[in-house]
N, C-alpha and C positions, 0 to 999 in steps of 0.2 A: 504494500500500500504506500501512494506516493506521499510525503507531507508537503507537497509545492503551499507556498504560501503566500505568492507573490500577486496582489493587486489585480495584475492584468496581462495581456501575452505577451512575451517577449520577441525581439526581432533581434538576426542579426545584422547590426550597421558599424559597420568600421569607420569612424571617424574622429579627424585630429579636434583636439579641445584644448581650450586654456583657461588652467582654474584662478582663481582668484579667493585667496582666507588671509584671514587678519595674525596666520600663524607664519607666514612667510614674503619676505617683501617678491613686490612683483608677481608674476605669472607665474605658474607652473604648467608645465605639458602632458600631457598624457593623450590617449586615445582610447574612443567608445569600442565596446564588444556588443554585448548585449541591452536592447533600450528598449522599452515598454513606455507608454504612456504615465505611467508613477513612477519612471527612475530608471538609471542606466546602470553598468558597470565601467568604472573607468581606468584601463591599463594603465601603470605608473609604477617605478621603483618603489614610489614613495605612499605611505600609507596615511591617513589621518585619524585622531580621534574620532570616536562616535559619539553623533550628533555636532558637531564641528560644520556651524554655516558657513558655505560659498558660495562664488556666482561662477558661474560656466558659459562660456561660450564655446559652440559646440559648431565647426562649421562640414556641411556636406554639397557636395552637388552645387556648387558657387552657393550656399544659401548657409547663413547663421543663424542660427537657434542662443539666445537669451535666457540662461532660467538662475535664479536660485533656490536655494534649497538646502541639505543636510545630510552628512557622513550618515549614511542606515547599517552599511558592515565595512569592516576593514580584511584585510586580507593580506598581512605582511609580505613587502616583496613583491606583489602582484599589481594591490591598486586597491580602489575601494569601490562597495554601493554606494550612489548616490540616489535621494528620493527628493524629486522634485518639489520644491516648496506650489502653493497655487501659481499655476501659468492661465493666462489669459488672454483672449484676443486673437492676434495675428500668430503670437507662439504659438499658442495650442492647435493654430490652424496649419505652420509648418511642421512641427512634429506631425501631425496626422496623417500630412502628404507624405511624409517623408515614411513611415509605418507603412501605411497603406498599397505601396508597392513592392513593402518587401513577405516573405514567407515568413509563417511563425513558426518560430523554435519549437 
């Protein structure tokens, strides 16, 4: 028996990002794996606390995605969950284009 517990389906989308927290000056880089409308995972060396707010910008397909939000897991080494704070508007409506053509995990 599965225990999935995740919000919503996920997709896979590979795309470059640059975080932004009050724990590190400047940008950080990493890259999307998996992204669901509640949150993505984000490749990176570098790991952060949980619940640790950032802001992401998340670009794919010439198009930027805007969100912030909150460390959900960390994963040392790897990178972290990120769960979307409320996104609104034009965001909500490029992640959904951006989902919408890809297959679910």
């Amino acid at each position: 028996m599965s225990s999935e517990r995740r919000r919503a389906p996920r997709y896979h989308l590979v795309a470059d990002a640059e975080i932004v927290s009050p724990l590190f000056p400047g940008f950080l880089k990493a890259r999307t794996s998996d992204v669901s409308l509640a949150g993505c995972f984000m490749n990176t060396t570098y790991s952060l606390p949980l619940g640790t707010e950032i802001q992401l910008q998340v670009k794919y397909e010439g198009t930027i995605l805007i969100a912030s939000g909150a460390v959900a897991r960390s994963e040392p080494s790897m990178g972290f969950g990120f769960s979307f704070g409320s996104m609104k508007g034009a965001q909500q409506i490029l992640l959904q284009k951006w989902l919408e053509e890809l297959p679910v995990r």
